[in-house]
C-alpha positions in Angstrom: -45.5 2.3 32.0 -48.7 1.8 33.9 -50.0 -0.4 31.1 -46.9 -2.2 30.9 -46.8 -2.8 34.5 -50.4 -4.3 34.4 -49.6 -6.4 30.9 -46.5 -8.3 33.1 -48.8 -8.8 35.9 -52.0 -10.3 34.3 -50.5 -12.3 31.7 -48.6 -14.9 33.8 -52.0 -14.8 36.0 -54.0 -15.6 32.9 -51.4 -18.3 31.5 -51.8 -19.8 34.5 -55.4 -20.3 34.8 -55.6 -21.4 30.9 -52.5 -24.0 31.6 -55.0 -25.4 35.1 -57.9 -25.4 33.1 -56.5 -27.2 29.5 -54.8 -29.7 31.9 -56.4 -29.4 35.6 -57.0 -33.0 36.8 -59.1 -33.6 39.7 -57.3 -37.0 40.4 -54.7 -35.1 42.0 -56.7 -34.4 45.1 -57.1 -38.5 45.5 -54.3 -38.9 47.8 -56.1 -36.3 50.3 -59.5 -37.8 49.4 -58.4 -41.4 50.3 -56.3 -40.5 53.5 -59.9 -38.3 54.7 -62.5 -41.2 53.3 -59.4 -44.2 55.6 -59.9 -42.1 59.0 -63.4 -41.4 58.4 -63.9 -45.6 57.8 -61.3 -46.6 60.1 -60.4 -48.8 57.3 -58.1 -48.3 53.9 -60.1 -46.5 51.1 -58.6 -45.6 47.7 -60.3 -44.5 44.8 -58.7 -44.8 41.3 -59.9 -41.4 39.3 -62.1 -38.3 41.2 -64.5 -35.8 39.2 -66.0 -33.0 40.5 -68.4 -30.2 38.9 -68.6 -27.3 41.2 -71.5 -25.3 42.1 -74.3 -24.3 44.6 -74.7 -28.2 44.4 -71.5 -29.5 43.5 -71.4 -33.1 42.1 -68.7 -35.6 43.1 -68.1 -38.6 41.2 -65.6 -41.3 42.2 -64.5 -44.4 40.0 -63.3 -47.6 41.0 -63.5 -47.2 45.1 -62.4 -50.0 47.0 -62.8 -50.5 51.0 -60.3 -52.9 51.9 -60.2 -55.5 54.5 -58.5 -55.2 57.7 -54.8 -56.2 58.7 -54.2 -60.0 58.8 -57.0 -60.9 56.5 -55.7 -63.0 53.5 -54.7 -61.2 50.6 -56.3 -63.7 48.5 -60.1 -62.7 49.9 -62.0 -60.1 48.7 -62.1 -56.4 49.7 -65.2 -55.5 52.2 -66.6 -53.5 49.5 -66.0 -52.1 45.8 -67.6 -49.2 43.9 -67.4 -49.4 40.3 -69.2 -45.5 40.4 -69.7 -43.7 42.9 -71.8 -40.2 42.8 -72.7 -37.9 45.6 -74.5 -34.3 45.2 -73.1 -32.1 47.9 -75.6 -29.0 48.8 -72.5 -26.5 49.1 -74.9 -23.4 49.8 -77.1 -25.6 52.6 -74.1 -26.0 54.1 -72.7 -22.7 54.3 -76.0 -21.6 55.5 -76.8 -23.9 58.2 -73.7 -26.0 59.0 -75.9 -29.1 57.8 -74.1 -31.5 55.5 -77.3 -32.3 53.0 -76.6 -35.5 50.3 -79.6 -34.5 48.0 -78.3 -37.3 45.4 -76.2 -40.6 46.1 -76.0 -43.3 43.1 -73.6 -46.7 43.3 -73.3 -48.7 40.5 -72.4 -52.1 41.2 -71.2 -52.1 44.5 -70.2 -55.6 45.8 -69.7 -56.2 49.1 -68.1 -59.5 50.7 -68.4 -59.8 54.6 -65.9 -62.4 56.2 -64.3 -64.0 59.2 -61.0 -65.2 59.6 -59.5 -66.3 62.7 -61.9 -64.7 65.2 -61.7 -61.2 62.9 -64.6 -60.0 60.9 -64.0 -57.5 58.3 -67.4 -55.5 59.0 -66.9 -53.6 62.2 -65.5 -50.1 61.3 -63.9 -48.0 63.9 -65.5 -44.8 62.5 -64.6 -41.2 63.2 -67.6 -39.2 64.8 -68.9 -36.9 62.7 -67.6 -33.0 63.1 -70.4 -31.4 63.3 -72.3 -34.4 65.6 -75.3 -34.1 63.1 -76.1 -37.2 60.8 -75.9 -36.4 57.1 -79.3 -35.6 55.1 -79.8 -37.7 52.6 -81.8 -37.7 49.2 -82.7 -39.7 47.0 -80.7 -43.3 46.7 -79.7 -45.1 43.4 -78.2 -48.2 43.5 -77.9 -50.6 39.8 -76.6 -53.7 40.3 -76.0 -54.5 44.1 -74.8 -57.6 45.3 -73.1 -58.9 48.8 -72.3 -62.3 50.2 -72.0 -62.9 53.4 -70.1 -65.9 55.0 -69.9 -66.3 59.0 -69.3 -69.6 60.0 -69.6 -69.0 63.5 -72.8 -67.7 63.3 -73.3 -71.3 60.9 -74.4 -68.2 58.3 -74.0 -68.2 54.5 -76.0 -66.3 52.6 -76.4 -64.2 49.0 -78.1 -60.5 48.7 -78.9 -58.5 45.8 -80.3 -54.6 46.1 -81.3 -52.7 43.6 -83.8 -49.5 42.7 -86.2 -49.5 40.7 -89.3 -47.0 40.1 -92.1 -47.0 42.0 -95.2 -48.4 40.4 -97.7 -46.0 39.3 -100.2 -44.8 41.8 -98.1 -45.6 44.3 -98.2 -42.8 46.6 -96.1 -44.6 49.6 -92.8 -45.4 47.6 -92.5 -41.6 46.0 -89.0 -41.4 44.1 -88.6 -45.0 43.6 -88.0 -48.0 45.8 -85.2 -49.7 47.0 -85.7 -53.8 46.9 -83.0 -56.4 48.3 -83.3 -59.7 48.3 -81.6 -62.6 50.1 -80.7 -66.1 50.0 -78.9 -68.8 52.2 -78.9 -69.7 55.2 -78.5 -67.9 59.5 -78.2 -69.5 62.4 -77.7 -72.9 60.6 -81.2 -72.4 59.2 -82.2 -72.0 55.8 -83.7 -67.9 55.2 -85.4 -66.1 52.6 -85.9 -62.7 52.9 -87.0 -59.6 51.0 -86.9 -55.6 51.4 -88.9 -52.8 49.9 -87.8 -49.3 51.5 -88.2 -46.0 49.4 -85.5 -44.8 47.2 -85.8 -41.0 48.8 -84.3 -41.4 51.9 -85.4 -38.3 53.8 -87.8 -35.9 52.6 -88.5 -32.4 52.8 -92.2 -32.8 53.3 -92.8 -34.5 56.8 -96.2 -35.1 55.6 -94.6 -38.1 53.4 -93.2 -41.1 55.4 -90.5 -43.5 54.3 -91.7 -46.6 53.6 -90.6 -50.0 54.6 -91.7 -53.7 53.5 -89.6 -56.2 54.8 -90.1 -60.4 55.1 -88.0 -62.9 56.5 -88.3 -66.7 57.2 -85.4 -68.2 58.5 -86.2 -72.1 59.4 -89.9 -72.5 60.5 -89.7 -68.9 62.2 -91.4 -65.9 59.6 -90.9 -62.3 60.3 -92.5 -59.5 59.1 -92.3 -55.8 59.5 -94.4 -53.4 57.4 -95.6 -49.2 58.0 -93.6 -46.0 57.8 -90.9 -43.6 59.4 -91.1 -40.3 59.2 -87.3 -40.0 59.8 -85.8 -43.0 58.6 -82.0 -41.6 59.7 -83.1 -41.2 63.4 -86.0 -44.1 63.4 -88.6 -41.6 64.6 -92.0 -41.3 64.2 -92.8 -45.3 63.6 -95.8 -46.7 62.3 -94.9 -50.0 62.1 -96.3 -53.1 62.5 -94.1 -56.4 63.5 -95.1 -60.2 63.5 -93.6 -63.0 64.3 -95.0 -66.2 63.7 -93.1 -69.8 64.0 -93.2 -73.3 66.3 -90.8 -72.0 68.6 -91.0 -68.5 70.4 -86.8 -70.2 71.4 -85.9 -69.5 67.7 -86.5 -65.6 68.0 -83.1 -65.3 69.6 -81.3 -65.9 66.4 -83.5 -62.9 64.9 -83.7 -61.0 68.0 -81.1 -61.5 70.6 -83.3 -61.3 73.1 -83.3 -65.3 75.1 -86.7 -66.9 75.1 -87.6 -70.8 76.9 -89.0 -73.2 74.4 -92.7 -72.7 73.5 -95.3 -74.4 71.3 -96.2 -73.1 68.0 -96.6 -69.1 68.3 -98.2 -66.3 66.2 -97.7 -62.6 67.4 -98.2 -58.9 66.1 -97.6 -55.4 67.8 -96.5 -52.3 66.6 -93.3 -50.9 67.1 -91.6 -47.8 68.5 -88.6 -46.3 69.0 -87.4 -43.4 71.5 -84.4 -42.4 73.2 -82.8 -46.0 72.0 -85.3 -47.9 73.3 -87.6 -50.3 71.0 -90.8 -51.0 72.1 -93.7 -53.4 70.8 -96.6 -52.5 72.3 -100.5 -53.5 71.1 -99.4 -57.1 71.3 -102.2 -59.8 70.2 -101.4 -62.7 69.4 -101.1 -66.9 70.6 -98.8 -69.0 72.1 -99.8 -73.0 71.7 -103.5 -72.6 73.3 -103.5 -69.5 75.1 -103.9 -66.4 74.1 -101.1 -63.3 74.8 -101.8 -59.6 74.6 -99.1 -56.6 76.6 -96.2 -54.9 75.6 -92.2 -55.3 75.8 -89.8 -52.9 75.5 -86.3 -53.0 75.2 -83.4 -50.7 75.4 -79.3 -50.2 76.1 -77.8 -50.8 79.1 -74.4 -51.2 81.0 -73.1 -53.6 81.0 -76.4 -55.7 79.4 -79.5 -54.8 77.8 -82.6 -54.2 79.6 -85.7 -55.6 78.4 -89.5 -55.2 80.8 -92.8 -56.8 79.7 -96.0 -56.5 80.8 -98.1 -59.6 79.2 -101.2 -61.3 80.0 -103.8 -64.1 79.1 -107.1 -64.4 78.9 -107.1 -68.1 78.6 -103.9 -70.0 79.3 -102.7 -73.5 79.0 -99.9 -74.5 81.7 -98.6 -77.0 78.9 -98.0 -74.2 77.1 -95.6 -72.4 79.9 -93.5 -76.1 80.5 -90.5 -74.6 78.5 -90.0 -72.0 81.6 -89.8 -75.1 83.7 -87.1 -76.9 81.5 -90.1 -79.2 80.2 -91.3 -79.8 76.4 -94.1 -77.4 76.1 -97.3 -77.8 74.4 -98.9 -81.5 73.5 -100.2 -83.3 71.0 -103.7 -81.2 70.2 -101.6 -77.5 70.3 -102.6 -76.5 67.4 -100.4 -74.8 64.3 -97.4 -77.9 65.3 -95.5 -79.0 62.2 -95.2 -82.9 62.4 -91.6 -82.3 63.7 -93.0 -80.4 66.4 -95.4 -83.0 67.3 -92.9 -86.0 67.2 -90.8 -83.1 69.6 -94.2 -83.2 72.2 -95.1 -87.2 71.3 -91.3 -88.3 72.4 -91.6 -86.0 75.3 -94.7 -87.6 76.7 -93.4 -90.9 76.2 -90.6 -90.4 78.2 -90.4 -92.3 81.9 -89.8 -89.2 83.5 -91.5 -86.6 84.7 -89.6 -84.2 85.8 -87.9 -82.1 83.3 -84.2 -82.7 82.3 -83.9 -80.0 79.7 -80.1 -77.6 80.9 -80.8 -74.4 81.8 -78.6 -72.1 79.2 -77.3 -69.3 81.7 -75.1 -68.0 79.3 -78.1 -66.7 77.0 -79.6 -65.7 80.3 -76.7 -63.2 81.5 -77.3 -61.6 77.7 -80.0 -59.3 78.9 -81.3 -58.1 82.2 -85.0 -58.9 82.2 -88.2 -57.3 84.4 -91.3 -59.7 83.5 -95.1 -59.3 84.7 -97.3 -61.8 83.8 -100.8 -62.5 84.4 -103.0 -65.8 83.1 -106.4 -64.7 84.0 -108.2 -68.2 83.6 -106.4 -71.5 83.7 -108.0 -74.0 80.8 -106.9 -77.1 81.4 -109.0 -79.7 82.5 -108.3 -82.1 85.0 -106.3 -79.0 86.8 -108.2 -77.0 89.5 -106.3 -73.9 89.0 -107.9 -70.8 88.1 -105.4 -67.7 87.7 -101.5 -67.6 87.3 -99.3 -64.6 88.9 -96.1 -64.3 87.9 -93.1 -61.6 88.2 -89.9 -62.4 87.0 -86.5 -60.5 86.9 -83.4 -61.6 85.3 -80.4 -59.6 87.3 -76.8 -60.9 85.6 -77.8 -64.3 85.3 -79.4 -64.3 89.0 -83.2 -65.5 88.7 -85.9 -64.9 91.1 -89.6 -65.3 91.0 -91.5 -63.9 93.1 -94.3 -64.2 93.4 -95.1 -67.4 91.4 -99.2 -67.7 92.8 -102.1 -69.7 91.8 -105.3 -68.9 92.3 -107.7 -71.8 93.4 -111.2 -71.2 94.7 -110.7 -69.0 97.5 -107.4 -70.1 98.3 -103.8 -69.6 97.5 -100.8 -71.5 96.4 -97.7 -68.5 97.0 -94.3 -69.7 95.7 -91.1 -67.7 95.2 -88.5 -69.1 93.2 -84.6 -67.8 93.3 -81.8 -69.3 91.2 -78.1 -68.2 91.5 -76.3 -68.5 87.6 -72.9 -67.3 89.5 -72.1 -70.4 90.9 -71.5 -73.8 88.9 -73.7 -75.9 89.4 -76.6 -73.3 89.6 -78.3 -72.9 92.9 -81.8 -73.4 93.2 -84.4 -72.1 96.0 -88.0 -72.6 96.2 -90.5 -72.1 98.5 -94.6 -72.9 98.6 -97.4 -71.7 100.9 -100.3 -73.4 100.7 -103.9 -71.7 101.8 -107.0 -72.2 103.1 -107.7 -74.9 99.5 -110.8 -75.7 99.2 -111.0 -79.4 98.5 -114.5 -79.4 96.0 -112.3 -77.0 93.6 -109.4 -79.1 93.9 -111.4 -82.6 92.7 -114.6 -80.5 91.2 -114.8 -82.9 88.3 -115.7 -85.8 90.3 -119.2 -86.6 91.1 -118.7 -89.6 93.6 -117.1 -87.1 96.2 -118.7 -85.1 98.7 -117.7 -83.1 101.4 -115.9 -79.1 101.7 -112.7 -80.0 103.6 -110.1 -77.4 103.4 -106.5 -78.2 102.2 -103.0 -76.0 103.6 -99.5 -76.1 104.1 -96.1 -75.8 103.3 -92.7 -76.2 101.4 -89.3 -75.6 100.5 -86.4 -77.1 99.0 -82.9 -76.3 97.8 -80.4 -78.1 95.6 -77.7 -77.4 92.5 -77.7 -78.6 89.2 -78.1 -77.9 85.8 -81.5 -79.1 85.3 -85.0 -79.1 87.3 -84.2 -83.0 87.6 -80.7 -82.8 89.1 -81.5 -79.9 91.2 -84.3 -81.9 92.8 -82.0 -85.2 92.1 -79.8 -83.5 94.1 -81.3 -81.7 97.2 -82.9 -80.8 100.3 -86.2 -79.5 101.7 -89.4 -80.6 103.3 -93.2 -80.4 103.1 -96.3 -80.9 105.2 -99.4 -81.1 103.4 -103.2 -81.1 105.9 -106.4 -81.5 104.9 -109.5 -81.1 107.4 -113.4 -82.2 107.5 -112.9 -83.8 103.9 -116.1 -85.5 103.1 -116.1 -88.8 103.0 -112.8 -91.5 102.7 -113.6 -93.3 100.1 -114.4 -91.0 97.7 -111.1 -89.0 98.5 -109.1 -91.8 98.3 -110.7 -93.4 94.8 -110.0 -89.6 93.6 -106.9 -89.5 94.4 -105.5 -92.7 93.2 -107.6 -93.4 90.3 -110.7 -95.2 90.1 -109.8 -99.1 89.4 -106.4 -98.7 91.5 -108.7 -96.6 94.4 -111.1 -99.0 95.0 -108.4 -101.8 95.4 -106.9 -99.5 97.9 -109.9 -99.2 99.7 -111.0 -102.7 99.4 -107.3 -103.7 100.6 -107.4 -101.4 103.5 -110.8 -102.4 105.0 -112.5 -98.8 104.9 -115.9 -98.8 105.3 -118.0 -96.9 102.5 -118.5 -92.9 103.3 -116.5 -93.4 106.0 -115.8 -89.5 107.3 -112.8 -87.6 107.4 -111.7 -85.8 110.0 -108.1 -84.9 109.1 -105.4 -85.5 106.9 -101.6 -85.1 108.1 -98.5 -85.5 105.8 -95.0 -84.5 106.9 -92.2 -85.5 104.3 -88.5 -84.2 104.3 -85.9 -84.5 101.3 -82.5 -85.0 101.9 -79.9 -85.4 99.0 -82.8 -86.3 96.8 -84.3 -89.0 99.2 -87.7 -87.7 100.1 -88.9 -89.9 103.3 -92.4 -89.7 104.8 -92.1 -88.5 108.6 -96.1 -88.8 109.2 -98.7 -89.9 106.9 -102.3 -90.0 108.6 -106.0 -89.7 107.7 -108.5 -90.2 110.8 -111.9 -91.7 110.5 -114.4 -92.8 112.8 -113.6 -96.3 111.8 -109.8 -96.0 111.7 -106.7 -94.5 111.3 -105.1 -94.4 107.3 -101.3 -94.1 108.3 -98.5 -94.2 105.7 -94.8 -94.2 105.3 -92.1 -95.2 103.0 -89.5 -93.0 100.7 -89.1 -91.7 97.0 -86.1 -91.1 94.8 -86.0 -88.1 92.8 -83.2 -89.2 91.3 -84.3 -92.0 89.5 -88.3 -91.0 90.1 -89.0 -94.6 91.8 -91.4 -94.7 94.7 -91.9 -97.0 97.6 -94.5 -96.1 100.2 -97.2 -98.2 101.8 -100.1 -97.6 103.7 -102.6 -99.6 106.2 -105.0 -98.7 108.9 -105.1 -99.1 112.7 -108.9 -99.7 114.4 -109.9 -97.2 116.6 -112.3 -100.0 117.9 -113.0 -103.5 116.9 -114.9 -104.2 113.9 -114.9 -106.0 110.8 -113.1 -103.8 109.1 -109.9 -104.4 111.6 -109.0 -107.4 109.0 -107.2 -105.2 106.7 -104.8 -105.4 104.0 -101.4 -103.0 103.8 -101.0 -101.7 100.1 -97.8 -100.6 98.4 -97.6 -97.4 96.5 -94.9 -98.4 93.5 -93.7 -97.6 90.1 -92.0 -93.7 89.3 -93.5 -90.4 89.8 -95.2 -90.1 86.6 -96.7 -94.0 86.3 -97.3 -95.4 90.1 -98.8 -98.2 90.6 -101.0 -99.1 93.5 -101.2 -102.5 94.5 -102.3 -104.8 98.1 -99.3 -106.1 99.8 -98.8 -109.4 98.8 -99.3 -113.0 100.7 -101.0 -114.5 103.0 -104.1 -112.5 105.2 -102.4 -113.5 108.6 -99.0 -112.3 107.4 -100.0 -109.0 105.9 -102.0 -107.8 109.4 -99.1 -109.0 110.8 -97.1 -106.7 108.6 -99.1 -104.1 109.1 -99.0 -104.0 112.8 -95.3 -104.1 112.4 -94.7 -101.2 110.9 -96.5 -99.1 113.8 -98.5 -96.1 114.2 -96.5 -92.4 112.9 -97.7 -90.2 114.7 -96.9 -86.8 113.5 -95.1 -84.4 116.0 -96.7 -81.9 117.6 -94.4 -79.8 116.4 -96.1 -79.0 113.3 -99.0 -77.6 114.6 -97.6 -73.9 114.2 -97.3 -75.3 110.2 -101.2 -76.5 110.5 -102.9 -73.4 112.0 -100.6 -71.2 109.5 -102.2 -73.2 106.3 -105.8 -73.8 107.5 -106.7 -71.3 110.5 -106.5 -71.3 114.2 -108.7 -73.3 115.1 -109.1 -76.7 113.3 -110.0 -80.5 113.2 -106.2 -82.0 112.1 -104.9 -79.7 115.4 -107.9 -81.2 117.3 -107.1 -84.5 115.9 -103.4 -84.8 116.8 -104.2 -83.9 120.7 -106.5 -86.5 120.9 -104.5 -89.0 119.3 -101.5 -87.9 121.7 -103.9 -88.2 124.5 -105.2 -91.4 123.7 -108.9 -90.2 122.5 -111.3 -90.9 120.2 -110.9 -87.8 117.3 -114.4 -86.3 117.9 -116.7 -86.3 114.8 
């Protein structure tokens, strides 16, 4: 009975295990595979037949997987992605012991992906569940025959081809152990043509910490070449970086299509630094490199923010060019000697010199701006240019939500200072614009070193600000207020300042015009201008000699750049000299012209005494004892000339 009783129990129990086994069929389970694969991708995933050979690694093995594209995408357009084979090991044992999903094998053959847009929609970004157990899969070794993608993003003006596929390693190759992984692609990004290629190892993660994962990757995309070659040692998290990255191109501006990260226009640029990555911020540090003329070396580092990303820097120059900084400013940077320019890039810097105008009219783009917060410290530790009597550049700026400020903005010169602070304000339309300038104690034989006629160790100061709105450095000057005042005291001799200043053939008319005596001392030099709506007007213009007094006044339009000032001289005392001639200061800002006032001798003194004496307003003493001391000749000068004396020598 016993036996019996066993016999009618086992037998259906065996029948039923050799019916599942002659006709088990693993592409029942699809319908739970595809619902688990749809909420893991966010996205519809079928799969048309499932294998599976269980054991302490247990080998899955789908045919035919297809990732759809998302709702309202056009029937007619390809799925995201399609799997003619795909193959994933699965350490079962790993897993049971430490609740660690490990992928020791993954193989795709010919997966073909097609990334689209339609209507605003792309079909790339997944909405994908986190992962149960918060940990990252670890992965093995990566086969892949016969990959392709295209890619087709019109509003990022991007179309573009990629193949991948692995391939073994070639022998002694101790870097690409387990084969390599090599993509390729073809098209064109950000309206730009781009080649590019990949080399990354085939073994994903390894046991043996002691072996990095490789990575070889080029890009150019227009005249802009990226490269970024060393080693993770764990590629999943991107930890432990040795890598190096260079840029190298005729416009640091093109970066942003490659980076993100907004940059002004620059001259042709070459840079290296090695990378790092920690708590989700990328850093490039070690950087050596050139911009135009000057050289660049300091780090930047980047990471997430809320609601923008927040980027600090730390750079410096040895040597520096200002040309090379004029993209900052709005200006065409560089000029026609920067070295490494393409002959685009010099036509670009040739058309921008041979442009009337000289200040820049290029908009400010706020809305690349507002991308990233930015905290930048720069530091030019000798000025190169020649003609220019600056020595050192100081500059920290921070990018707040589109809100600018500079500050400080300082030059060094000689023993003196010019501070500046800038602020502009991106929330308001037109942007807002604020700048103000200190200048102190200038020595005068820095400022016009390079000229052998002059003698003399006067001392230059002052002050000044302005504010306007606009969209460029031109309209906001174009289009707005300020005022400046601008001394000089004990500054060698007149006629050597004045054929300095205005050029040698059109400074010796001057002085030939306005009856100054050779090596004519001078004791002080006043200027007082204000800027209203654009207009900038002279208030008091005055140079004091022994001889005479230089005394100026007229107005310039920053709008259209055109000038019209003039100057002449009143005699302290009869002599000569007192038969002068009042010039006119015409022509724009960037090509005046400096010319005798026309007719007749009688009529021009006659002018000249008709336009009267400015005497600048005492007023703006506090302004001449802040820029060149306490004590001082222009002070001493204006209370004699307000007293009716003779300026003391």
């Amino acid at each position: 009975m016993r036996r019996n009783l066993w016999i009618r129990i086992t037998f259906p129990i065996i029948i039923v295990v050799l019916l599942l086994y002659i006709f088990w069929n693993w592409d029942w389970f699809i319908p739970v595979v595809d619902a688990r694969a749809s909420a893991a991708l966010g996205r519809q995933v079928t799969i048309q037949h499932l294998h599976v050979r269980l054991g302490g690694t247990t080998i899955i093995r789908a045919d035919g997987v297809t990732i759809a594209n998302p709702k309202g995408f056009p029937t007619s357009d390809p799925p995201l992605g399609t799997v003619a084979e795909l193959q994933v090991n699965v350490a079962v044992w790993h897993y049971l012991g430490h609740h660690e999903l490990e992928l020791p094998f993954i193989a795709l053959r010919q997966p073909v992906f097609s990334v689209r847009e339609n209507g605003g929609q792309n079909n790339y970004t997944l909405k994908m569940a986190p992962s149960s157990s918060g940990k990252p899969p670890k992965l093995g070794l990566l086969i892949i025959r016969n990959g392709s993608a295209s890619i087709r993003l019109p509003s990022y003006k991007t179309s573009m081809d990629l193949t991948f596929y692995t391939r073994k390693a070639p022998a002694g190759d101790k870097l690409f152990t387990g084969g390599e992984v090599l993509a390729t692609a073809k098209g064109t990004y950000a309206g730009a043509p781009l080649t590019g290629t990949f080399t990354g190892g085939a073994l994903l993660s390894l046991r043996d910490a002691t072996t990095p994962y490789p990575i070889d990757l080029h890009v150019q995309n227009g005249t802009t070449t990226a490269s970024l070659t060393g080693t993770l040692q764990d590629p999943a998290h991107l930890a432990g970086a040795d890598l190096r990255l260079s840029f190298a191109g005729q416009n640091m501006a093109n970066l942003y299509q490659l980076t993100g990260v907004p940059i002004p226009q620059t001259p042709p640029f070459s840079l290296t630094g090695r990378v790092d990555y920690d708590n989700g911020a990328f850093r490039l540090q070690n950087i050596v490199g050139r911009v135009g003329s000057s050289d660049l070396e300091g780090s930047i580092a980047e990471a997430p923010g809320n609601p923008r990303r927040k980027i600090n820097a730390d750079l410096r120059s040895n040597r520096v060019d200002l040309t090379d900084l004029a993209g900052f400013l709005g200006g065409t940077p560089g000029k026609a000697t920067t070295p490494g320019q393409t002959a685009a890039t010099k036509a670009t810097v040739e058309k921008a010199a041979a442009s009337p105008y000289l200040l820049p009219h290029t908009p400010i783009n706020l809305p690349k701006i507002k991308i990233a917060d930015v905290d930048l410290r720069y530091r030019g530790e000798h000025i190169i240019n020649k003609g220019v009597p600056l020595d050192d550049l100081l500059v920290h700026l921070i990018i707040q939500n589109g809100h600018i400020t500079v500050d400080p903005l300082n030059f060094g010169v000689g023993s003196g200072t010019i501070a500046s602070s800038i602020d502009l304000n991106g929330d308001v339309q037109p942007l807002q614009a604020k700048a103000n300038i200190d200048f102190r104690h200038l020595q005068l034989s820095r400022i016009l070193k390079s000229t052998s006629g002059f003698a003399g160790n006067g001392t230059i100061g002052g002050s000044a600000w302005v504010a306007g709105s606009g969209d460029s450095m031109a309209a906001i000057l174009g289009h707005g207020d300020g005022h400046a005042s601008l001394f000089l005291q004990n500054g060698g001799d007149v006629s050597a300042l004045l054929v300095d200043l205005a050029g040698l053939q059109a400074g010796q008319a001057a002085l030939s015009a306005l009856g100054v005596p050779q090596k004519t001392p001078i004791h002080c030099l006043i200027s007082d201008f204000s800027l209203q709506n654009g207009q900038m007007n002279t208030n008091a213009f005055l140079i004091a000699t022994n001889e005479s007094n230089i005394l100026g006044k007229g107005n310039a339009d920053l709008t259209t750049e055109k000038l019209n000032l003039h100057m002449w001289t009143e005699a302290t005392h009869f002599s000569i000299f007192n038969l002068s001639t009042p010039i006119n200061i015409a022509g724009t800002l960037k090509n005046p012209s400096i010319l005798p006032a026309p007719g007749p001798l009688a009529a021009r003194v006659g002018g000249a005494v008709g336009l009267g004496v400015l005497f600048p307003p005492l007023a703006i003493i506090p302004t001449i004892r802040l820029g060149l001391g306490d004590k001082n000749a222009c002070v001493d000068t204006l209370t004699a000339l307000r007293e009716g004396k003779k300026p003391q020598s």
